[in-house]
N, C-alpha and C positions, 0 to 999 in steps of 0.2 A: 290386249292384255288388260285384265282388272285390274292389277295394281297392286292383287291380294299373294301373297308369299307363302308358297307351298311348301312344309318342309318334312323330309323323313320322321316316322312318327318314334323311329327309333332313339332319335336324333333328341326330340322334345322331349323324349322318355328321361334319355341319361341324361340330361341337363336338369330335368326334375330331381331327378333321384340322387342327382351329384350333388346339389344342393342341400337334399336334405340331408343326406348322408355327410356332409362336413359337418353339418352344424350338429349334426350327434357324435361323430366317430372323431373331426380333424383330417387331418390330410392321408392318412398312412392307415389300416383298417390291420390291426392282428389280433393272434388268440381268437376265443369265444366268438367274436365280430367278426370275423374273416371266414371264420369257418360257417359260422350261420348263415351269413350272404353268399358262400359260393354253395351252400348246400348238402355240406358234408354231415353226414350224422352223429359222427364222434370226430372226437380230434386222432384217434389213430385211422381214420380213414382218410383224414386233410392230410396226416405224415407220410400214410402210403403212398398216397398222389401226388409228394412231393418228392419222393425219392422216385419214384417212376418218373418223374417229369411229366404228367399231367393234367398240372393245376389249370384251370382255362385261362387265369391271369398269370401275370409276370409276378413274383414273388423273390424276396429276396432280406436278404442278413442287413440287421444294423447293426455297426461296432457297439459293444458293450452291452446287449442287446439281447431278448433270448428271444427264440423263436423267429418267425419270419413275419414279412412282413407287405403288406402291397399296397398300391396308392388307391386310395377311395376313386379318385376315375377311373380307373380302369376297370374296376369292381360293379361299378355303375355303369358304365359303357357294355358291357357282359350283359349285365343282367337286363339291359334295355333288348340287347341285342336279342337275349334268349326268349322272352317275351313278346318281341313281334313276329319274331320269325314262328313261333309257333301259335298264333292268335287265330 
């Protein structure tokens, strides 16, 4: 054993990206932000995807609140994921 600690790149990916993405977005990523990162072209194509049920992330209502809404990791954990897997 070296010593040296191998880790999924997808792994380093979202912990990067999580990172950055709090310190721009916060914890919760919606509207215009949500839809840019998961890659929808307009916002009636994120509302399609959400009345079909498939957003790739978990999405969801805050009381008082319009529109929906997802947690910056899981957002970044996606887009790590989509990105190694096709590298």
């Amino acid at each position: 054993m070296t010593g040296k600690i191998e880790t999924d790149p997808a792994v380093t990916l979202a912990k990067e990206l999580e990172q950055d993405m709090l310190a721009l977005y916060g914890p919760t990523l919606f509207g215009k932000h949500l839809i840019n990162a998961l890659g929808y072209g307009s916002a009636d194509a994120f509302r399609q995807a959400v009345s079909r049920k498939t957003v790739p992330v978990t999405v969801f209502p805050i009381e008082k609140r319009k529109g929906k809404f997802a947690l910056t990791k899981d957002v970044a954990k996606w887009l790590a994921k989509q990105r190694t897997a096709n590298a």
